[in-house]
C-alpha positions in Angstrom: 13.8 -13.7 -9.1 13.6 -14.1 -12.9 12.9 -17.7 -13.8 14.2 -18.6 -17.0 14.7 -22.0 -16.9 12.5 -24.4 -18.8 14.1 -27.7 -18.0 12.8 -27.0 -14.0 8.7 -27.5 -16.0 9.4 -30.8 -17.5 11.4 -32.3 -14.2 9.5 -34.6 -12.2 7.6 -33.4 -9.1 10.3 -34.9 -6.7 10.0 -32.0 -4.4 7.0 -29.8 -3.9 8.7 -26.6 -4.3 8.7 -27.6 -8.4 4.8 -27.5 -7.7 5.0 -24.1 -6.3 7.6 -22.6 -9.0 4.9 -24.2 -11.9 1.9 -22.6 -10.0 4.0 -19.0 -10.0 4.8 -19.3 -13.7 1.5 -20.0 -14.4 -0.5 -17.4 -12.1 1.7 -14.3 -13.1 2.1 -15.7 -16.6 5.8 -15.5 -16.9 7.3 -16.4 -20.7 9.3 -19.9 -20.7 9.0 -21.0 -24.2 12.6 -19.8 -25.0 14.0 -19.6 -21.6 17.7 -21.3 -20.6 18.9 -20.0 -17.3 17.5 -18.4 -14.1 18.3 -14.8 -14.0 17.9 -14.0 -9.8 18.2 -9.9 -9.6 19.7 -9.0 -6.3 19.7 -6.0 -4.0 20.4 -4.8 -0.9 19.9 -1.6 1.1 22.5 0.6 3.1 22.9 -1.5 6.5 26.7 -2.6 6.9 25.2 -6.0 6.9 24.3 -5.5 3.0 27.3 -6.9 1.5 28.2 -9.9 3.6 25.0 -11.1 2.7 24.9 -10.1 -1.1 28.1 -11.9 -1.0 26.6 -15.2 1.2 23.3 -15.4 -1.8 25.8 -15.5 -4.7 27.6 -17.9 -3.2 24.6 -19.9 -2.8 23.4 -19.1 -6.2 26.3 -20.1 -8.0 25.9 -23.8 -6.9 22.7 -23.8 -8.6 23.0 -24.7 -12.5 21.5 -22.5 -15.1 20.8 -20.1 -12.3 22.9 -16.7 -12.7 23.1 -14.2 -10.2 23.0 -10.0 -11.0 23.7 -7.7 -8.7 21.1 -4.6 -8.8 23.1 -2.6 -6.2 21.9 -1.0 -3.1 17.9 -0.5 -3.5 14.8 -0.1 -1.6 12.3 -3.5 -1.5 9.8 -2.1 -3.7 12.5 -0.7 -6.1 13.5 -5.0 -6.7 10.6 -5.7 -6.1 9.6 -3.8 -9.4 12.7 -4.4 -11.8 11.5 -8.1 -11.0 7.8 -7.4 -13.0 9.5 -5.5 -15.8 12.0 -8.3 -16.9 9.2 -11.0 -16.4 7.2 -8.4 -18.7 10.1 -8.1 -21.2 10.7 -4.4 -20.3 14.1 -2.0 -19.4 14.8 -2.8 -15.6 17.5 -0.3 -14.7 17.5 2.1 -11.2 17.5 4.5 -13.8 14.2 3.1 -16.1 12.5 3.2 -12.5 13.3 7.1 -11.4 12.6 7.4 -15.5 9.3 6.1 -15.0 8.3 7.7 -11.9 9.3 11.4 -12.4 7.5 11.2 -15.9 4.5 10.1 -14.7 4.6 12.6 -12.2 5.1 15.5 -14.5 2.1 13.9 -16.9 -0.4 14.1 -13.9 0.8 18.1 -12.8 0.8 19.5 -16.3 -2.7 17.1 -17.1 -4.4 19.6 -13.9 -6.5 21.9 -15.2 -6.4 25.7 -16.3 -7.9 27.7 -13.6 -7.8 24.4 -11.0 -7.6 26.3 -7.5 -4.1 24.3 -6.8 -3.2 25.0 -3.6 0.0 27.0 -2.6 0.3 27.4 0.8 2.4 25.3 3.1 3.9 24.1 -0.4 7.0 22.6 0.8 6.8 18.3 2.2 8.9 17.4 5.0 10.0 13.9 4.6 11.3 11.5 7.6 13.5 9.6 5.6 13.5 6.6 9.1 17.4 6.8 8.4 16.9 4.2 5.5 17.6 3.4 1.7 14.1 5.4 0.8 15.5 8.7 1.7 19.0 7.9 -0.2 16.3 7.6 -3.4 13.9 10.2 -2.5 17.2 12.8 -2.7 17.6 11.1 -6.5 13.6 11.9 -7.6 14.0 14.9 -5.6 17.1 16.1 -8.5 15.1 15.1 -11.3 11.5 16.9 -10.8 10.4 20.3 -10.6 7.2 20.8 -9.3 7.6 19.0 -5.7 9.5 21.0 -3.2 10.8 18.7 -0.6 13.0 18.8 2.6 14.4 14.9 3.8 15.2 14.6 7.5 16.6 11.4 9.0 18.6 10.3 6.2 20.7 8.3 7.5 24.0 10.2 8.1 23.0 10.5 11.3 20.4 8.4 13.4 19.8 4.5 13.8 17.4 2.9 10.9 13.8 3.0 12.3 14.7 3.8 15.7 12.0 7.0 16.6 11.8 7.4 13.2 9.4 5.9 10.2 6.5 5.1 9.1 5.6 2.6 11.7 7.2 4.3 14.5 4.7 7.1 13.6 1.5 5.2 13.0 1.6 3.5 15.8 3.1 5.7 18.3 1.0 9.3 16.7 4.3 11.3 18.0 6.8 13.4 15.6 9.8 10.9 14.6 13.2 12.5 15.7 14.3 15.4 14.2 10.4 17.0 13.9 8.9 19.6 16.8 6.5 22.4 17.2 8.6 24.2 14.8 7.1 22.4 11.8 3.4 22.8 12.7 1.6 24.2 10.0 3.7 21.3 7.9 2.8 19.0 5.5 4.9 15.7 6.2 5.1 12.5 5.3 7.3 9.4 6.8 8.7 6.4 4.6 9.7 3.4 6.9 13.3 2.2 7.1 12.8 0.1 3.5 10.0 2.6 1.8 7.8 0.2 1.5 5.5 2.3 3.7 4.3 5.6 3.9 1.8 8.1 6.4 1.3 11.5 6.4 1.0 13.9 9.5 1.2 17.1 10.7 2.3 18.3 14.0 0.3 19.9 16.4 0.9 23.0 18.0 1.7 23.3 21.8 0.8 19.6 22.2 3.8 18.0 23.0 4.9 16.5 19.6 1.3 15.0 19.2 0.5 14.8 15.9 -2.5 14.1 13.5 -2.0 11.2 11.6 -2.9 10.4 8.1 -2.3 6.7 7.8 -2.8 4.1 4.9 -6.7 4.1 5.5 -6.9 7.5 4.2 -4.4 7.7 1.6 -6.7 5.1 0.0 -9.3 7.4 0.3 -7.7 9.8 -2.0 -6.5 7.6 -4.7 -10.0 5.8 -4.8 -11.9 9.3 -4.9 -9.2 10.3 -7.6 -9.7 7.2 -9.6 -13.6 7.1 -9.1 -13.7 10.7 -10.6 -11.7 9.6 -13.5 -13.8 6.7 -14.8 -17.3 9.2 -14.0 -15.5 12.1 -16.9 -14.7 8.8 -19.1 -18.4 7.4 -18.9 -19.9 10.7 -20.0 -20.6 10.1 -23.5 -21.7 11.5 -26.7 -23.5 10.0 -29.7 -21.8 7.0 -30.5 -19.2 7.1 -27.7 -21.1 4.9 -25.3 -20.8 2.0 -27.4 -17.3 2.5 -26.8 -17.3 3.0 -23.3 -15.2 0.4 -21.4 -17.6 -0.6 -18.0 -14.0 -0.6 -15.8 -14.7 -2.6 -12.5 -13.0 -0.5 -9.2 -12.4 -2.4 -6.1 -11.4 -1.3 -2.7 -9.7 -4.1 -0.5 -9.3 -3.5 2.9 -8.7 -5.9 5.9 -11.3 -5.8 8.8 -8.2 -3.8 10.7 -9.3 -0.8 8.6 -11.0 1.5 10.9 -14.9 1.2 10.3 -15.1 5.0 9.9 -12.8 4.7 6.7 -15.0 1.7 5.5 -18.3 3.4 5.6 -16.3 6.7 4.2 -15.8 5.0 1.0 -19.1 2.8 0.8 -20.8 6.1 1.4 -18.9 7.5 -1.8 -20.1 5.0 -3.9 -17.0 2.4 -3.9 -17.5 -1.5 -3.9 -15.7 -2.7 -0.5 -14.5 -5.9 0.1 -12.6 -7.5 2.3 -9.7 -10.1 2.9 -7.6 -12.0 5.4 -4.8 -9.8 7.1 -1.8 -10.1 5.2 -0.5 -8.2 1.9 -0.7 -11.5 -0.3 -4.5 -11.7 0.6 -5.3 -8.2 -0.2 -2.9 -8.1 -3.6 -4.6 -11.2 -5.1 -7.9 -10.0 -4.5 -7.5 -6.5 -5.5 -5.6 -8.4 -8.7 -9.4 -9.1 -10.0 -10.7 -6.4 -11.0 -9.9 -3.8 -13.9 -8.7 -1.1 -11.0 -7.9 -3.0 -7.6 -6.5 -0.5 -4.6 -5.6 -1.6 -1.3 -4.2 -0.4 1.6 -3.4 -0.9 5.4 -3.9 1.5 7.9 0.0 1.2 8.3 1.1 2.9 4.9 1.4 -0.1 2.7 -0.5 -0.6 -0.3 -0.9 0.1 -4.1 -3.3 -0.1 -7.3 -3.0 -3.1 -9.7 -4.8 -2.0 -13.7 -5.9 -5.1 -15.2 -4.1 -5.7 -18.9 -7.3 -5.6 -20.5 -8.5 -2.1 -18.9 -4.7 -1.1 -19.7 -5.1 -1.8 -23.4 -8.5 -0.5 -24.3 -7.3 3.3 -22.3 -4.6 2.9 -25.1 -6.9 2.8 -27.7 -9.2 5.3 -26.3 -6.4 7.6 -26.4 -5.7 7.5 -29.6 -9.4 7.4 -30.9 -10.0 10.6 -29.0 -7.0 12.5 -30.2 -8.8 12.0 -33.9 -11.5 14.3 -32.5 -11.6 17.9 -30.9 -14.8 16.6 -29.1 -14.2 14.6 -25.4 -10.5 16.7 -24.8 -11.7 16.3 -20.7 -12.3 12.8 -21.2 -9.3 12.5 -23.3 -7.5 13.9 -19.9 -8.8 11.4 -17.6 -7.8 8.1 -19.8 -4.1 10.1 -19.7 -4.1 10.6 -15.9 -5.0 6.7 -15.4 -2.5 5.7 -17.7 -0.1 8.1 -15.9 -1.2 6.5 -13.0 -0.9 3.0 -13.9 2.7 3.9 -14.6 3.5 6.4 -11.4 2.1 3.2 -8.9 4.6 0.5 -8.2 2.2 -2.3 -9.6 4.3 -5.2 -7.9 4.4 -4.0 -4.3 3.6 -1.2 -1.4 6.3 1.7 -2.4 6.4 4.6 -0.2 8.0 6.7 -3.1 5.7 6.3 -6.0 2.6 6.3 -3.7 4.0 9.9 -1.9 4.5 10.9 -5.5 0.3 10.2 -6.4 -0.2 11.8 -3.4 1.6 14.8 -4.1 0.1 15.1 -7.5 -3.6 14.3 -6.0 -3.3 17.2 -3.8 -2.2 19.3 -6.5 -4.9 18.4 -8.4 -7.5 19.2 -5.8 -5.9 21.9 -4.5 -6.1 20.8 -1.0 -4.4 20.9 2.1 -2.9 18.1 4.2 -6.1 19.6 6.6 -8.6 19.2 4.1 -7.6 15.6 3.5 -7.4 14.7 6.5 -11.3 16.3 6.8 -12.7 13.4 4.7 -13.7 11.5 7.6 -12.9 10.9 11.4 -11.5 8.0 13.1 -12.7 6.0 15.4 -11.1 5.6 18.2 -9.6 1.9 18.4 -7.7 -0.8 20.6 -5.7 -3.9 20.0 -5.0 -6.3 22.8 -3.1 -9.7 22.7 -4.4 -12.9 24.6 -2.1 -15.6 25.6 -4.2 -19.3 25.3 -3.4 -22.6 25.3 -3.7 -23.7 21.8 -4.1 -20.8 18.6 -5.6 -23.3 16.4 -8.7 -23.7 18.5 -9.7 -19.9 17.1 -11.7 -20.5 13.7 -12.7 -17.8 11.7 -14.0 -17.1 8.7 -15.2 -13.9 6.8 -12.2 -12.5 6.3 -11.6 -13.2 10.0 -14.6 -11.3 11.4 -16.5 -14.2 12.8 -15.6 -17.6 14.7 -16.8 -20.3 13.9 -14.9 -22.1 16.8 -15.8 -23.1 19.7 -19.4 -22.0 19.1 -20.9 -19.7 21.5 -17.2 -17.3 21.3 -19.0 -15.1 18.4 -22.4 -14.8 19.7 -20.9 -13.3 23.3 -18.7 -10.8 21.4 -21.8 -9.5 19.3 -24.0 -9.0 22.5 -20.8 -7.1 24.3 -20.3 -4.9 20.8 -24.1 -3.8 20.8 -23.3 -2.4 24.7 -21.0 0.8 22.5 -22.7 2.8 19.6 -21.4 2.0 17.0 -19.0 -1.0 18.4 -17.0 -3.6 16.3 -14.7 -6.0 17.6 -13.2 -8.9 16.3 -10.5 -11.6 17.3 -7.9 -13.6 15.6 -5.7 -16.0 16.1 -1.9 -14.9 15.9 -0.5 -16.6 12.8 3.6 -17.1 14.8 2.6 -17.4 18.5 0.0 -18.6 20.6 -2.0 -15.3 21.1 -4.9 -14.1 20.0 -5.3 -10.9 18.7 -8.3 -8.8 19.7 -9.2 -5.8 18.0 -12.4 -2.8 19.1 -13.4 0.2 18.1 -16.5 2.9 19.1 -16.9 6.5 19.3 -14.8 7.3 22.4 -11.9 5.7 23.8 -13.6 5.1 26.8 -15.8 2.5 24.9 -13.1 1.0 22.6 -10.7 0.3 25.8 -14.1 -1.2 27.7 -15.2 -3.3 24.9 -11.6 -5.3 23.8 -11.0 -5.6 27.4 -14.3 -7.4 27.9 -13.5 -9.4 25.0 -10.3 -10.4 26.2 -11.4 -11.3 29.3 -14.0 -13.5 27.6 -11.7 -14.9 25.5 -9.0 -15.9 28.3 -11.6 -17.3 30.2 -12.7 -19.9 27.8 -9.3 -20.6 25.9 -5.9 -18.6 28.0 -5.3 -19.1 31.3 -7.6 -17.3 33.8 -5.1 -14.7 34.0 -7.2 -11.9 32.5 
């Protein structure tokens, strides 16, 4: 929604949701000075449910006065989701600006690799699981448009029920081909949007194994786009002469949630990245990544994106310029246009499987590697999630971005002495936010330990808050 409507500021408080609609204007600094009406931009995607209930919210809209209803047509989330920023930021919003924006950022970062860049060529093509959705309907669009990305969609959607064996979360969580992929395609690079391409995971399928495949989830596509990024800023800080009083000291900060497997976590520390972490949920990692000058988060199940703080934004504008005065600093002249290429390619307001497959594509390219060398950076550990029904939720306290409880005391200090049992052990718990669970989550260098330590915990935690039932 576009809120246009000044006269909704200088109402009285009556209702708390004019609190909440003053806070938003405020936090994402959305212009009212001239504003007379409340532009609400609508989508839906291609279930047959679409236009009864496109029809149901302009109904609804209409009674509403000053507020005005525009259809945006049939669109994936992340694709509303970002014609929303762009009118709040004064900018063209068309289906058209967005493929506009992507495939030219695309074709900025491939002709910006370098000369003589080992790019690599085999096992060229991407093989796209489409999870019968909206995404793969758009993905055949980008796929008219650029040249450079050779790309076969399966699961489209002409045939096939939306996310049903098929998708991004189908394949994270399950780490089987989705329908339509076999032994055939081993050797594959392939990738899986989820039914509204919001999310995105890479795999490739393992030969004579029974449509096993290794995953490349969310954890590790971070990975890549904070390696890219961190290599970026190093070519920008070299400096010469004068140029270091010019050099812009651009904070980068990983988010992750403490469901990020540890492995990935010490990967990135290890590389020299500044870690932190949040409460589970998107709006938690968002506003935190949201404070610094290049803010990337991800969650192991393929949604995520990079947010470029106005400030950094500007001053890679004016770098850009100042170099092209000079013949001196062309590399680092390269690495302010990647960022800005990138800051443009990345779907700034939300998780979107297409311009994040896109960066990957291009990344890859860059590096010249393989969906095998990727997935080389580091190796999971092995992990476990178990659910505990309890009497009361609320009794769980935690704190530290929901690593340690607080309450009942004494729950925290047993799950640390079970943890130090396993090399290298972590486990945490959780209380479910919509039932009255809690989640328990363990990981350790075999399965063995991971299934041994969450199963101890559970027990421990159904003994002193479920049921006895463990």
């Amino acid at each position: 929604m576009r809120n246009n409507d000044q006269s909704s500021l200088n109402l009285p408080l009556a209702f708390p949701h004019h609190q909440l609609v003053d806070d938003l204007v405020k936090k994402e600094n959305i212009p009212l000075e001239e504003a007379k009406y409340a532009e609400i931009l609508l989508g839906r995607d291609t279930r047959p449910s679409g236009e009864s209930l496109l029809a149901a919210v302009k109904k609804g809209i209409s009674t509403i006065a000053g507020a005005v209803a525009v259809d945006m047509g049939v669109l994936t989330t992340p694709q509303l989701h970002w014609m929303v920023r762009a009118r709040n930021k004064g900018m063209k919003a068309t289906e058209l600006d967005y493929f506009e924006q992507l495939s030219s950022s695309f074709r900025c970062l491939i002709d910006l690799i370098p000369q003589g860049s080992v790019v690599n060529k085999k096992n060229d093509k991407l093989i796209v699981d489409g999870a019968n959705g909206v995404g793969s309907e758009k993905l055949e669009v980008l796929k008219k448009i650029l040249s450079g990305l050779d790309v076969e969609i399966r699961n489209s959607g002409k045939e096939g029920v939306l996310n049903e064996g098929v998708g991004a979360d189908y394949v994270q969580k399950e780490k089987v081909v989705p329908h339509g992929f076999g032994p055939a395609d081993a050797g594959s690079r392939c990738a899986s949007l989820d039914g509204d391409a919001d999310r995105l995971v890479y795999f490739s399928v393992l030969s004579n194994s029974n449509n096993k495949i290794d995953l490349v989830d969310g954890d590790k596509i971070l990975s890549l786009f904070a390696l890219f990024i961190k290599e970026q800023l190093s070519i920008l800080s070299k400096s010469e002469g004068d140029d270091e009083k010019q050099y812009y000291q651009a904070t980068l900060g990983v988010v992750q949630t403490a469901y990020a497997n540890g492995a990935s976590t010490d990967y990135l520390k290890h590389s020299g990245l500044e870690v932190v972490f949040t409460k589970t949920g998107v709006k938690y990692l968002h506003e935190k990544a949201a404070t610094y000058d290049i803010g990337i988060y991800f969650e192991a199940n393929g949604h995520g994106t990079i947010l470029f703080s106005e400030s950094f934004l500007h001053w890679l504008d004016g770098r850009t310029e100042e170099l092209a005065l000079t013949s001196k600093g062309k590399e680092q002249q390269q690495a302010v246009l990647r960022l800005l290429a990138i800051s443009n390619l990345i779907n700034q307001a939300v998780g979107d499987a297409l311009s994040g497959l896109l960066l990957v594509e291009a990344i890859l390219q860059y590096m010249g590697w393989s969906i095998y060398r990727w997935n080389e950076l580091y190796q999971d550990l092995p992990s476990r999630q178990l659910k505990v029904k309890v009497v009361d939720r609320t009794a769980i306290v935690t704190e530290n971005a929901e690593t340690v409880v607080v309450s009942p005391l004494g729950i925290q200090e047993a799950i640390n002495a079970e943890a130090a049992k396993y090399p290298r052990g972590r486990c945490f718990v959780r209380p479910s936010g919509t039932e009255d669970v809690v989640r328990v989550y363990a990981e350790a260098t075999t399965e063995e330990a991971a299934d041994n330590l969450a199963n101890s915990v559970a027990r421990l935690v159904d003994r002193l808050l479920g049921f006895g039932n463990s």
